[in-house]
C-alpha positions in Angstrom: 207.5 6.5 120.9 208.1 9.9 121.7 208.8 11.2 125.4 205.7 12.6 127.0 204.4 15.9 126.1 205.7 15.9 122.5 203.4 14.8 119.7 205.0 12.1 117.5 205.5 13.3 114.1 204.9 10.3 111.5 208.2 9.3 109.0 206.2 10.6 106.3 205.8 14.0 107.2 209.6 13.9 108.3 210.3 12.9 104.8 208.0 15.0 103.2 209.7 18.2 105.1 213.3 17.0 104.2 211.9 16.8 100.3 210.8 20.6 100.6 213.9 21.4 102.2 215.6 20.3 99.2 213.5 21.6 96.7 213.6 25.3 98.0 217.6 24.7 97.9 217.3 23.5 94.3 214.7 26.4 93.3 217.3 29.1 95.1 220.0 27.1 92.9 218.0 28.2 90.1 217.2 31.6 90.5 220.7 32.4 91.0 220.9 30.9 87.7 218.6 32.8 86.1 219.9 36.0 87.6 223.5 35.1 85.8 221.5 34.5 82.5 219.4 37.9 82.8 223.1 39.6 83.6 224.9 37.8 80.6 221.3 38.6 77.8 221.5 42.6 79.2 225.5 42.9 78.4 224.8 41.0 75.1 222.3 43.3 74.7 224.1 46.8 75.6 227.3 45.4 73.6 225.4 45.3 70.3 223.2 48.6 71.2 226.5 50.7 71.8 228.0 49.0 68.2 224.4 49.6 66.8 225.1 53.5 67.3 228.5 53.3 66.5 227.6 52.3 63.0 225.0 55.1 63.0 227.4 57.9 64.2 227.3 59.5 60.7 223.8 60.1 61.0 224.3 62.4 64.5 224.9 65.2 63.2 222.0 65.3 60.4 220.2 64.3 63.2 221.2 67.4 65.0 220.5 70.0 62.5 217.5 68.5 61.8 216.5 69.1 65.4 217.6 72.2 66.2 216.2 73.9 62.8 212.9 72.6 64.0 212.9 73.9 66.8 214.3 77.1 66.1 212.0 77.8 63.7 209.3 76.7 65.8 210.2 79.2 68.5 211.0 82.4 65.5 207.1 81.4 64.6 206.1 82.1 68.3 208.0 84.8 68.4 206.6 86.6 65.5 203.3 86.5 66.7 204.1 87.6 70.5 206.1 90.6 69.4 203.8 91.2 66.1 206.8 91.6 63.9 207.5 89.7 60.6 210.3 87.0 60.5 212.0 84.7 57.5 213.9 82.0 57.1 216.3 81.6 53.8 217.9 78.1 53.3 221.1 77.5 51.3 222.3 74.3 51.1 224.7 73.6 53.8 223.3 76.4 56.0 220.1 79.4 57.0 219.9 82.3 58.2 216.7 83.7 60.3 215.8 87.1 58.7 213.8 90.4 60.2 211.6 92.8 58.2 212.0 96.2 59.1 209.2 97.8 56.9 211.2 98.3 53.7 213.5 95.3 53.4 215.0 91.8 55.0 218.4 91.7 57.1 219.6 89.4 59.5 218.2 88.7 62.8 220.9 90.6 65.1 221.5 91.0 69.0 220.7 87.6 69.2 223.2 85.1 69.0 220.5 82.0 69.1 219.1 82.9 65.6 222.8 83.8 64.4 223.6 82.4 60.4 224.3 79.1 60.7 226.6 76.8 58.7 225.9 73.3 58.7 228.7 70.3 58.5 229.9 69.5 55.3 228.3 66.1 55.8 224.6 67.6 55.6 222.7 68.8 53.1 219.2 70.8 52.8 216.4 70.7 50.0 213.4 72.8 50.2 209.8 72.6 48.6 207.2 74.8 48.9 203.8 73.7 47.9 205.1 70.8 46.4 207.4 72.1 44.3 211.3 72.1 44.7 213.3 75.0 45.1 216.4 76.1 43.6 218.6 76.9 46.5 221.0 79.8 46.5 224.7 78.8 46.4 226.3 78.6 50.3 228.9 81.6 49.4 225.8 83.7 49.3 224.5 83.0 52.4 222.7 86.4 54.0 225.8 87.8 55.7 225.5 91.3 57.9 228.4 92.9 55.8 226.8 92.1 52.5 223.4 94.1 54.1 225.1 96.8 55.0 227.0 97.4 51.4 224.1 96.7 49.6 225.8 93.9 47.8 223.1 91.2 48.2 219.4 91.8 48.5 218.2 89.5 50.8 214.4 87.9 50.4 213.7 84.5 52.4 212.1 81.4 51.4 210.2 80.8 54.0 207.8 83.7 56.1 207.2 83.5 59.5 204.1 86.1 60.1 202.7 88.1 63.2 199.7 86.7 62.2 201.2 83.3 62.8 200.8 82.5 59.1 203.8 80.6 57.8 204.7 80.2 54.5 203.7 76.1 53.7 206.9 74.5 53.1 209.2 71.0 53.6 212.5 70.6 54.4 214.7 67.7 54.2 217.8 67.3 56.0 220.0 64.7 54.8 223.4 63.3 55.8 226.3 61.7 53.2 224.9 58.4 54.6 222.3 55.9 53.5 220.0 56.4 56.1 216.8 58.0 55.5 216.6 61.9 56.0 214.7 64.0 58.8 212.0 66.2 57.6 210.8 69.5 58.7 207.0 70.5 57.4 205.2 73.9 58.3 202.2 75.5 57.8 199.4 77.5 59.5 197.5 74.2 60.5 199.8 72.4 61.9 202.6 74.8 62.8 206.3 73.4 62.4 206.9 69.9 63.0 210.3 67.4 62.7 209.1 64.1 61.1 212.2 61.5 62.2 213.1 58.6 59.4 211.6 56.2 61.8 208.1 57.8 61.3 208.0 58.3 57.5 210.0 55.4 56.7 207.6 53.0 58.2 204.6 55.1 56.7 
């Protein structure tokens, strides 16, 4: 019987609190549990991600040049029509160069070391088509190169036009590495404008 002034609280209910009691230690039990499990899945996880791009590392650097041709083409288009002067682009094999019209003939884009000749790594290669139909691409030796400009030894002419009017010479360009994986692509044309298309995309396509 319980002393006066204190309600009596059946066995049951003592029970019954004693059985929560140990059911909230045995569901904390298991949340810790499930907390290890989560830890141990995401290092599984990260372990085989960072060997997953380990056994892609040859494709970096197509990946790369794939990216920044894009984008500076992209931005030599803009620039074209915001300074209403004509721009090209002439593609070799393992390299381009971005080129300037000056009213009477092509050179290299100068004074600007962002649009500089650029040589690719050995590892990755360029193909062009334009309208479809593959182009013959000079060798890499002849690259546009300022001193051959200025002794008239090569006459320079790009591939690709990249308009004040914003017109741009339809063309696609694949950059690929030494590797198995599937290529980048780089497509342009007045519509549409320049865009990178990654293997993901047009492999699943």
């Amino acid at each position: 019987m319980a002393p006066p002034g204190q309600v009596a609280i059946p066995a049951t209910e003592r029970h019954s609190h004693s059985g929560c009691d140990g059911l909230s230690s045995r569901l904390k039990g298991f949340t810790l549990i499930e907390i290890l499990v989560v830890l141990v899945i995401i290092s599984i996880i990260t372990a085989v991600a960072i060997l997953s791009l380990g056994s892609l590392g040859g494709n970096t650097a197509t990946k790369h040049a794939a990216e920044q041709l894009a984008d500076l083409t992209d931005l030599v288009s803009q620039q074209a029509v915001m300074r209403g002067q004509q721009y090209g682009l002439l593609i070799a094999p393992h390299g381009y160069t971005f080129l300037h019209y000056n009213g009477r003939d092509w050179s290299p884009v100068q004074d600007d070391d962002l649009l500089r000749a650029r040589q690719l790594e050995s590892s990755v290669t360029l193909s062009l088509q334009l309208e479809g139909t593959p182009i013959v691409l000079p060798a890499d030796n002849h690259q546009a190169d300022d001193s051959d400009v200025v002794t008239g030894k090569q006459e320079l002419k790009p591939q690709i036009m990249l308009l004040s009017s914003g017109e741009i010479t339809p063309f696609k360009l694949t950059v690929s590495g030494n590797d198995q994986n599937l290529p980048y692509v780089i497509t342009g044309d007045l519509l549409h404008g320049v865009r990178l298309v990654s293997p993901d995309t047009h492999g699943s396509s």
